[in-house]
C-alpha positions as CSV (number, residue, x, y, z in Angstrom):
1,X,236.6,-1.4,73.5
2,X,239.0,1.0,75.8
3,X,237.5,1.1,79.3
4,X,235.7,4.3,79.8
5,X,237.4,4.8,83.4
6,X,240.9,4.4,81.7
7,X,241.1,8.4,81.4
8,X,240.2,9.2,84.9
9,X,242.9,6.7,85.9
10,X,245.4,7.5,83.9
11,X,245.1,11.1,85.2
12,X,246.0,9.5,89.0
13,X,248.5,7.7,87.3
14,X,250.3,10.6,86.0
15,X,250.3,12.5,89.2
16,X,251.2,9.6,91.1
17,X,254.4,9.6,88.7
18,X,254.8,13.0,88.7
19,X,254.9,13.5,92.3
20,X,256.9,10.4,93.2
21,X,259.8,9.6,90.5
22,X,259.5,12.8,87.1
23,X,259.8,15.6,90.5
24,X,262.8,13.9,91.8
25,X,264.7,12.9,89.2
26,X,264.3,16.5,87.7
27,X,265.5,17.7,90.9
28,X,268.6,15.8,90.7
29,X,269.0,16.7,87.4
30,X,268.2,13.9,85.2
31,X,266.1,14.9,81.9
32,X,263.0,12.6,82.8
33,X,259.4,11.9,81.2
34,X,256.9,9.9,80.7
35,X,257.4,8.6,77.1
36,X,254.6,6.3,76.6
37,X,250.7,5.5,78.3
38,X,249.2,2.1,77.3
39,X,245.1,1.5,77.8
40,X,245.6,-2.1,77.6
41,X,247.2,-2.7,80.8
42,X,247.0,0.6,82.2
43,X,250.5,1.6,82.6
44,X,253.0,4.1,81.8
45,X,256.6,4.3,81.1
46,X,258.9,6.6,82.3
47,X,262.8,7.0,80.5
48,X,265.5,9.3,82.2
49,X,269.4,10.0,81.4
50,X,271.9,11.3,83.1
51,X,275.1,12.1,82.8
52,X,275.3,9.7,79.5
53,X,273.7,7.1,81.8
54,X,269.6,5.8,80.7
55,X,267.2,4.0,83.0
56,X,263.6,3.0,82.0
57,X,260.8,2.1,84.3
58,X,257.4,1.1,84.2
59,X,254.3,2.0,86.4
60,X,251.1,-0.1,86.4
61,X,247.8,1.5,87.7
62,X,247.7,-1.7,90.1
63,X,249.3,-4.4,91.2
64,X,246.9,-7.0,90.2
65,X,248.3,-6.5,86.6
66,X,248.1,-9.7,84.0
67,X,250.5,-11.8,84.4
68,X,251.9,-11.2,80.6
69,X,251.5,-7.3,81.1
70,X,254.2,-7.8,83.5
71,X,256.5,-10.2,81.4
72,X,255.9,-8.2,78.0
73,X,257.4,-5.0,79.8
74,X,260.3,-7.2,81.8
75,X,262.1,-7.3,78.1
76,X,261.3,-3.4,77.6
77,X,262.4,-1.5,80.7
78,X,264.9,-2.4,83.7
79,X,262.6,-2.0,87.0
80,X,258.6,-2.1,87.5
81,X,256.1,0.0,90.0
82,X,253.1,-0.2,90.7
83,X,250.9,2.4,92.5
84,X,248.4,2.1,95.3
85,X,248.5,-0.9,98.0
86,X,250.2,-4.4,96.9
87,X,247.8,-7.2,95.9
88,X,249.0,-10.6,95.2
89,X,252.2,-9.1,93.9
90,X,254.0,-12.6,93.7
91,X,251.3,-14.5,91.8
92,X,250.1,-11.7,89.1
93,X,254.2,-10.8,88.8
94,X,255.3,-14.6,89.0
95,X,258.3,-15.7,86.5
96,X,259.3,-12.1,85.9
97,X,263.3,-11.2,86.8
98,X,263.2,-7.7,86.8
99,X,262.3,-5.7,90.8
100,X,258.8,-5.3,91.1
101,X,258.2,-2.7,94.1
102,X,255.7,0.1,95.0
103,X,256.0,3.6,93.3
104,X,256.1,5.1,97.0
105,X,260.1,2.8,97.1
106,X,261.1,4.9,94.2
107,X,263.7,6.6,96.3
108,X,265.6,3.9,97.3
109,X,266.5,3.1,92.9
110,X,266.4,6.9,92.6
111,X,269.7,7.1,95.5
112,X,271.4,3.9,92.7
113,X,270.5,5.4,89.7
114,X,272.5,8.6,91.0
115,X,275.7,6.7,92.2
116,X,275.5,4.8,88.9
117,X,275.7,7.9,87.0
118,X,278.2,9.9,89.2
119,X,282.2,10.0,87.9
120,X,284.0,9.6,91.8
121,X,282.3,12.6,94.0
122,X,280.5,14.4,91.7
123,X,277.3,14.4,90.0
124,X,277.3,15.3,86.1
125,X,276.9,19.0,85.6
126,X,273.4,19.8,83.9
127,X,272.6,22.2,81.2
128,X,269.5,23.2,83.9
129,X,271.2,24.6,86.3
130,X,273.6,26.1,84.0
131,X,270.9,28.3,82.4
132,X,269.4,29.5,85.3
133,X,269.4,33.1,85.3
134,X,268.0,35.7,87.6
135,X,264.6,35.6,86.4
136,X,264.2,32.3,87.2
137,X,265.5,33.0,91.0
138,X,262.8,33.1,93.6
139,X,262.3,36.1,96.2
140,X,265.3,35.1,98.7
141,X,263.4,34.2,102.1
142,X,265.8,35.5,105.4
143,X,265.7,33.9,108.8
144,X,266.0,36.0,111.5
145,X,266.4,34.4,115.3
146,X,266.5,36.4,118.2
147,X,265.4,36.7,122.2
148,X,263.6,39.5,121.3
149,X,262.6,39.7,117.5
150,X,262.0,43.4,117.0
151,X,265.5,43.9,117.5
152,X,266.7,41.4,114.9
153,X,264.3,43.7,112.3
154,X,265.9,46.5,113.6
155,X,269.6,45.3,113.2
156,X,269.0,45.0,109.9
157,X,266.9,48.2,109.1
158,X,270.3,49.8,110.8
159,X,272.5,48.1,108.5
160,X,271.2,50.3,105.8
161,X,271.6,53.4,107.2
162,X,275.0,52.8,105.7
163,X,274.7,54.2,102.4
164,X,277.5,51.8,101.3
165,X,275.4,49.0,102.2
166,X,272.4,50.5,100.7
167,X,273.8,51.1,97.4
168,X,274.5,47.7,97.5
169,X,270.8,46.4,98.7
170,X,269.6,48.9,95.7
171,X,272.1,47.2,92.8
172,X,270.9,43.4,94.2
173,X,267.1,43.8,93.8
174,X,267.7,45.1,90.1
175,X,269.8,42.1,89.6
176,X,266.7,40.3,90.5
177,X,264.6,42.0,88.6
178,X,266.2,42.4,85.1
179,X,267.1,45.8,85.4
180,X,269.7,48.1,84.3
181,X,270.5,50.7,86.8
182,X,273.9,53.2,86.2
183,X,276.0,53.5,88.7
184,X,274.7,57.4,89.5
185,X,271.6,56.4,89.8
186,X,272.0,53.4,92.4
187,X,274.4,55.9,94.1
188,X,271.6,58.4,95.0
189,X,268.7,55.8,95.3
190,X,271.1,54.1,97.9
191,X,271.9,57.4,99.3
192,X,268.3,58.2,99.6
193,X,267.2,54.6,101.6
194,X,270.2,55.3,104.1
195,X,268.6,59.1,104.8
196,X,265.4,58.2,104.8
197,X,265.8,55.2,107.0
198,X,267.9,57.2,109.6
199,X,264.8,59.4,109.8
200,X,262.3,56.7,110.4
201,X,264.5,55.7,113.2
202,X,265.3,58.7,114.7
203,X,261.2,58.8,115.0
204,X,260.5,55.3,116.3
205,X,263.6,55.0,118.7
206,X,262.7,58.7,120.3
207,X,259.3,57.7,121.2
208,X,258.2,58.1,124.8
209,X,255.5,55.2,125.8
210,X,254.3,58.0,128.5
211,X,253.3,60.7,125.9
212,X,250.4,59.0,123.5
213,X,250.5,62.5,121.7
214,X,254.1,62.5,121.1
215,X,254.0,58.9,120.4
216,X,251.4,59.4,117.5
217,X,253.0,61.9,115.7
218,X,256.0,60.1,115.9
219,X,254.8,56.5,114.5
220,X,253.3,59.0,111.9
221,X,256.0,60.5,110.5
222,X,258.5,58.1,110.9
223,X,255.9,55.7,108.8
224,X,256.4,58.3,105.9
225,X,260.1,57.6,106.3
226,X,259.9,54.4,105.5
227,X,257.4,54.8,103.0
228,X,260.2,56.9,101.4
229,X,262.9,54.5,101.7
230,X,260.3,51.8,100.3
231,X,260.1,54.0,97.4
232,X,263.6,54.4,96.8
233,X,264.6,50.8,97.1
234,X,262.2,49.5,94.2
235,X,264.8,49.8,91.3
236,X,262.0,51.1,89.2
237,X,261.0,53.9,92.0
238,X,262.5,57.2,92.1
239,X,265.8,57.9,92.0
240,X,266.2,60.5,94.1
241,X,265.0,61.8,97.4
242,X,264.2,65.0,96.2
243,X,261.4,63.7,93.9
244,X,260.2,62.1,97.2
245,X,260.3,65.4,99.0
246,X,258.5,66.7,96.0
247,X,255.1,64.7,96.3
248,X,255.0,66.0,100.1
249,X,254.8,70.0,98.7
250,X,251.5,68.6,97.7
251,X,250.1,67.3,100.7
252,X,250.2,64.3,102.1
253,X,247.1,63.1,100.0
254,X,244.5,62.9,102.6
255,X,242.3,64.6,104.2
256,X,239.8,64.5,107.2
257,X,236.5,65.7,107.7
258,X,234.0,65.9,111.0
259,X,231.9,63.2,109.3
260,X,228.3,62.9,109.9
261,X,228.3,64.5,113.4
262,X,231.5,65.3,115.6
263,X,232.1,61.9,117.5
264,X,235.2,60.2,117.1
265,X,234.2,57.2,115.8
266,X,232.4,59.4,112.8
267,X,235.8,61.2,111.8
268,X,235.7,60.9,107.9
269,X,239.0,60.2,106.1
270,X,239.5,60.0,102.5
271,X,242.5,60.3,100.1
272,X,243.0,62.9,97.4
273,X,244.4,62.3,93.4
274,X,247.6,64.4,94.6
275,X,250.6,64.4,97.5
276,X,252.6,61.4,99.2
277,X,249.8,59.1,99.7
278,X,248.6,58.6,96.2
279,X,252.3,58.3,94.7
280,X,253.0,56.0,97.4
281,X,250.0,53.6,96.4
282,X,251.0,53.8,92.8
283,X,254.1,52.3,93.8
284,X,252.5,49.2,95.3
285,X,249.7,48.6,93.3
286,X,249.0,48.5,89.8
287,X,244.9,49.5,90.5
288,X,243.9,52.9,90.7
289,X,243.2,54.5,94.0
290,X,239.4,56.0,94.5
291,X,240.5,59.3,95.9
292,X,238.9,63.2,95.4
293,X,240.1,65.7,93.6
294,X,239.8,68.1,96.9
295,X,238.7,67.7,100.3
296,X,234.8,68.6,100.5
297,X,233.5,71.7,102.3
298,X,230.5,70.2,103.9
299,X,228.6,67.2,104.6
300,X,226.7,66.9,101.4
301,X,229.6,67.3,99.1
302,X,231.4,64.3,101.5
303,X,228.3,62.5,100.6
304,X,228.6,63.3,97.2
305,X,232.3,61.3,96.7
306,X,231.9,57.9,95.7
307,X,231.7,55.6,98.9
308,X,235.3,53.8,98.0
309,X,236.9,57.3,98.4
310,X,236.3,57.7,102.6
311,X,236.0,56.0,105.9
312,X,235.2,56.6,109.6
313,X,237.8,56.2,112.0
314,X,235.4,53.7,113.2
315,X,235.9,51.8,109.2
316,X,239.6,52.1,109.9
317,X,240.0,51.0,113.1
318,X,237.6,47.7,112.1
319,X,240.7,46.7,109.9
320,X,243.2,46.3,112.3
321,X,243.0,42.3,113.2
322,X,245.6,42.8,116.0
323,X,242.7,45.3,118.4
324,X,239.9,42.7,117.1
325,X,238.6,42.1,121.2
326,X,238.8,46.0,121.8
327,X,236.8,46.8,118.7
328,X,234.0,44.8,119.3
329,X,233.9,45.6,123.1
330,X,233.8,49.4,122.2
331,X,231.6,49.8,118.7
332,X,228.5,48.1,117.6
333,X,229.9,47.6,113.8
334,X,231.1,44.7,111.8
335,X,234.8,43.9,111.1
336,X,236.4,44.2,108.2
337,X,238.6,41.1,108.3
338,X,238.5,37.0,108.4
339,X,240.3,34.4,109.5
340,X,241.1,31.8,106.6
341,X,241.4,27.9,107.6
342,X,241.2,25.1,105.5
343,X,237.6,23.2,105.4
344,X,238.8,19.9,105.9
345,X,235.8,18.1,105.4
346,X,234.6,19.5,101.8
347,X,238.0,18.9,99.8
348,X,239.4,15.6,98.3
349,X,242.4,14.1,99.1
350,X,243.3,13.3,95.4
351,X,245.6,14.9,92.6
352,X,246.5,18.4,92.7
353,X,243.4,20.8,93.0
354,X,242.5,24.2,91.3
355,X,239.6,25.0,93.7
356,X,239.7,24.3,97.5
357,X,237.1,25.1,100.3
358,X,237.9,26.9,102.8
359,X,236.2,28.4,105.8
360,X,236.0,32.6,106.7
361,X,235.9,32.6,110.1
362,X,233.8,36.1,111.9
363,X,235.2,36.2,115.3
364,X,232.8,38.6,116.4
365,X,229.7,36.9,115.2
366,X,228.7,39.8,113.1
367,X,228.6,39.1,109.4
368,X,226.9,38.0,107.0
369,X,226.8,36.4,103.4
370,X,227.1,39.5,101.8
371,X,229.4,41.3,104.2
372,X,231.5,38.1,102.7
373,X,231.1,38.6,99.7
374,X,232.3,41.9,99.6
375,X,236.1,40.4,100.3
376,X,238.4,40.1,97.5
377,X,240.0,37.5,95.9
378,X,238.5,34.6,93.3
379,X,235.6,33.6,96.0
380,X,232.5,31.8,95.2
381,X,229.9,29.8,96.5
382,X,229.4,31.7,99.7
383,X,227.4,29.7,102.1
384,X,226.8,30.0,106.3
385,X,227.7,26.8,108.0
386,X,227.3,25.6,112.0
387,X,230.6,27.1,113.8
388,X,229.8,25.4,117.0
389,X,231.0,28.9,118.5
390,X,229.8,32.4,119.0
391,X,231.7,33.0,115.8
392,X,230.6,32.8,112.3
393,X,232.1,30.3,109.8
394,X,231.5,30.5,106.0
395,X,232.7,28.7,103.8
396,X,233.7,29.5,100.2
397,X,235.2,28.1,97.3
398,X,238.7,29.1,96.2
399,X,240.0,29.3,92.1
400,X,243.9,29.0,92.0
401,X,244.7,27.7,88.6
402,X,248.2,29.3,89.3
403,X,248.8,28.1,92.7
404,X,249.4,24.6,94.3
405,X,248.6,26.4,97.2
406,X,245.0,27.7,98.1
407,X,245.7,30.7,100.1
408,X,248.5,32.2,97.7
409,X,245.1,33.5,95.8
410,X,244.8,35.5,99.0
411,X,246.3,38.7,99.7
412,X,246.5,37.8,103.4
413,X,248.1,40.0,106.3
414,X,250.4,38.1,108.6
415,X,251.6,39.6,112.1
416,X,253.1,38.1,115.3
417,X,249.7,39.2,116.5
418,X,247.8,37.5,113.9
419,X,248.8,34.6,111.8
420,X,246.7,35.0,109.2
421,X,243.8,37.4,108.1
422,X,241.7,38.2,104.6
423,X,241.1,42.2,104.9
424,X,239.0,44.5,103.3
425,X,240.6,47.2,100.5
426,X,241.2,50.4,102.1
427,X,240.0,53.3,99.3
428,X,238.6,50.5,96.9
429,X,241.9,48.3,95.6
430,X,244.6,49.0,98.4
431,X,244.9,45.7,100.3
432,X,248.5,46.5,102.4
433,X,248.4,46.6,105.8
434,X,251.1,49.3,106.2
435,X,249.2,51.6,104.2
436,X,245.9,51.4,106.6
437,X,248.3,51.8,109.7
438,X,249.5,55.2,107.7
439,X,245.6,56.1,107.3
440,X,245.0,55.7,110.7
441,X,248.0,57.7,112.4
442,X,247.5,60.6,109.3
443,X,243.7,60.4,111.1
444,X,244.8,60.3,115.2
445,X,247.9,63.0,114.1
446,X,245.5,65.7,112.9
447,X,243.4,65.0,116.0
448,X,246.8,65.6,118.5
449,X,247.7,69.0,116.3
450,X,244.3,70.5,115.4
451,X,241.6,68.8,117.7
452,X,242.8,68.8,121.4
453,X,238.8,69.5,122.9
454,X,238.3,65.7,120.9
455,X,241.8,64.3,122.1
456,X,242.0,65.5,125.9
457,X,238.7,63.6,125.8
458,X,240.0,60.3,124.9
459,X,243.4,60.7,126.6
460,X,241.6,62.0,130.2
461,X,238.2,62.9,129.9
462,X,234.7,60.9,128.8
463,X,236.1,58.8,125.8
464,X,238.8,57.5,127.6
465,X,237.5,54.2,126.7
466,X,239.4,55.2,123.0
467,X,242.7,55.2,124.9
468,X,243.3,51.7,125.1
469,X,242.1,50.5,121.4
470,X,244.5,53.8,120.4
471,X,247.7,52.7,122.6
472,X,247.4,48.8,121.9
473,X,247.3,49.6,118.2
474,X,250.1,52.4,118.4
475,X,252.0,49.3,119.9
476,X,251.3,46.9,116.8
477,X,252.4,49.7,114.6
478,X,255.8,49.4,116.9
479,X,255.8,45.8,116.1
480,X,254.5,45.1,112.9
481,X,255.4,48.1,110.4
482,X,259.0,47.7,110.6
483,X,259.2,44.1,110.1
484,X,257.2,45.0,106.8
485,X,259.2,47.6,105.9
486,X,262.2,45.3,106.0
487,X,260.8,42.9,103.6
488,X,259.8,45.7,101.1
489,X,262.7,47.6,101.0
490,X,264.9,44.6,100.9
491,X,262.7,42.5,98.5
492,X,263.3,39.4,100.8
493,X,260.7,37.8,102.8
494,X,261.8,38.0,106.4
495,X,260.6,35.0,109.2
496,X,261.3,36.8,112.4
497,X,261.1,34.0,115.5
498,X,262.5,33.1,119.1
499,X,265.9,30.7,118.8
500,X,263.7,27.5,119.9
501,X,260.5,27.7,119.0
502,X,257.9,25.7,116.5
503,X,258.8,28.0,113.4
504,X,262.7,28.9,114.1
């Protein structure tokens, strides 16, 4: 009768094979799979060519293997493993000819096997690699080193104010991406990125650290610019910058409203169905934006749009990770962000997980199970546990059938700032950071042109406590935005670091 447990270990087995010989002998191009799995004796064997060259191994569960196990297979297959820790290994493998060594030694055979089946210098050609096509590339990553890293991002961001060099950016990511572009049409998209990025420049290199005013409106519109060039880049965005310039004759799809009384920290914001904003979400998300038809007259018709549609300046400035100490020193609410870390003690250490623990941490203290549950992402099993700290720790189970990795089923935000944080959706679905930065200087812009009684308070008068939350995240937006802008128009992932450091 087959052993009841065989199943369970045969499913270590395989992953222990997997990970230690199929990965790396697929990787260096052999065709290579496990081609048989015996109960009675709990092994498996694994067969590879190369290059008109075959090799066959065996892998035992364990070492302490019968004795005729061990000879039966010596006429069947040129080397044997075994995994987990050696037991006895002479007296169960006694009389047999053939290597007998731990799976974890695979590498050692794996460097042979490849000489064996190499003619001089080169290793045989595979059909693999031969068929690769651009579908099956991954996003290209960019390194960027430099003293001072915002001028690497900005090096680059110039090099495409060349419209020769953007045309050729523009004709790359459609490469990428399958798509057929005419030559007209990656003529005026590239034409478009250069313009638009000149502009975006022209506003963030002219700002003047003195003038906060100046300084807003600036980060604003320059923001837009490279919204527009972000746009422009995406081979299946507009073509032109004229249908760009188009949306704007609209509005800028949003709107503000005094809110619930005329403090600051009340100032309503909300996005409309029509003008730049909503055409620019379309482009980055495929979920529909919960926006108004109009802006509302009054209080009760503001009251009236569904709740995803607005939020206080207050809401806004709770998702900004980077101004986290400021926020809670100045407002009573809760944050609208968590810090991700792996719960060390509540996962395994076994094969290859599709559900991890991990632990939401509250910095300020503030939250609770149902402010949690209000994240997204495939979260479950919200609980409270001890922190230890003034912050709050909860931990929560994590689906990602498609992922090796826990936190790819996490939209995350990374900054210099912050490494990682988990953020609320801005306007129900809208979970970029670069859109929220938008929201917010949209909000503090209409307060520099059409509210100066509200923003000679907060630049010299009674709320001048606002000053310092608005400046240190004006200067996050000079950091962070474009840095993110690089990797969207470009469709690489940039890593931005000091020539020296732990991640250069």
């Amino acid at each position: 009768m087959q052993d009841s447990g065989w199943k369970a270990r045969l499913d270590i087995l395989r992953d222990a094979v997997k990970r230690n010989m199929l990965d790396k002998l697929v990787g260096h191009g052999w065709d290579a799979s496990i081609v048989s799995e015996v109960a009675a004796g709990e092994y498996v064997v694994v067969k590879a060519s190369r290059g008109g060259a075959e090799r066959s191994a065996a892998v035992l569960y364990s070492s302490a293997t019968s004795n005729n196990v061990y000879k039966q297979l010596a006429e069947t297959v040129s080397v044997i493993f075994f995994n987990g820790q050696p037991y006895m290994v002479e007296s169960f493998a006694m009389g047999v000819s053939i290597p007998v060594k731990p799976i974890d030694d695979f590498q050692s055979l794996l460097i042979e096997w490849n000489r064996e089946s190499s003619a001089g210098k080169f290793a045989p050609t595979t059909t693999r690699v031969e068929e690769e096509t651009f579908e099956d590339l991954q996003t290209p990553r960019r390194v960027l080193l430099s003293e001072t890293p915002i001028e690497a991002v900005w090096a680059r961001l110039a090099q495409l104010k060349s419209a020769t060099l953007a045309r050729k950016m523009v004709d790359r990511r459609a490469q990428l991406e399958s798509l057929s572009l005419d030559l007209s049409t990656i003529v005026s998209k590239g034409e478009g990125v250069a313009f638009a990025l000149r502009n975006a420049t022209d506003y963030f290199s002219a700002i003047d650290r003195r003038n906060v005013s100046q300084r807003v409106l600036n980060l604003y519109y320059g923001t837009m610019s490279f919204a527009f060039a972000e746009m422009l880049a995406s081979p299946g965005g507009p073509q032109t910058l004229a249908e760009l310039e188009a949306t704007t004759k609209k509005g800028h799809g949003l709107y503000t409203h005094d809110g619930l009384d005329d403090r600051f920290e009340s100032l309503a914001i909300g996005a409309l169905v029509s003008g730049f904003f909503p055409n620019w979400v379309k482009s980055m998300s495929a979920n529909s934006l919960v926006a108004a038809k109009r802006k509302p007259d009054g209080l009760d018709a503001l009251k009236a749009l569904p709740v995803e549609s607005w939020l206080t300046m207050e809401q806004l400035f709770s998702r900004i990770p980077e101004v986290a100490d400021l926020f809670e020193d100045i407002f009573e609410g809760k944050p609208s962000w968590v810090t991700p870390a792996y719960d060390q003690e509540s996962n395994g250490r076994h094969h290859r997980a599709t559900t991890t623990y991990a632990l939401l941490i509250d910095e300020s203290g503030r939250m609770t199970v149902d402010d949690i549950a209000a994240f997204p992402g495939a979260i479950r099993e919200i609980i409270q546990v001890s922190s230890r700290s003034s912050a709050s720790h909860f931990r929560v189970a994590i689906d990602h059938p498609e992922s090796s990795i826990w936190w790819d089923a996490l939209q995350l935000h990374h900054s210099p700032f912050k490494r990682h944080a988990l953020m609320l959706p801005l306007f129900g679905t809208i979970n970029e950071y670069r859109a929220t930065c938008l929201v917010l200087l949209y909000a503090l812009s209409i307060l520099v042109r059409y509210r100066p009684s509200l923003w000679r308070q907060i630049q010299e008068g009674e709320l001048d406590h606002f000053r310092s939350l608005i400046e240190t995240f004006l200067s996050a937006v000079e950091r962070i935005l474009p840095e993110q802008f690089l990797e969207k128009i470009t469709g690489q992932s940039i890593s931005v670091h000091q020539p020296g450091s732990f991640f250069s």
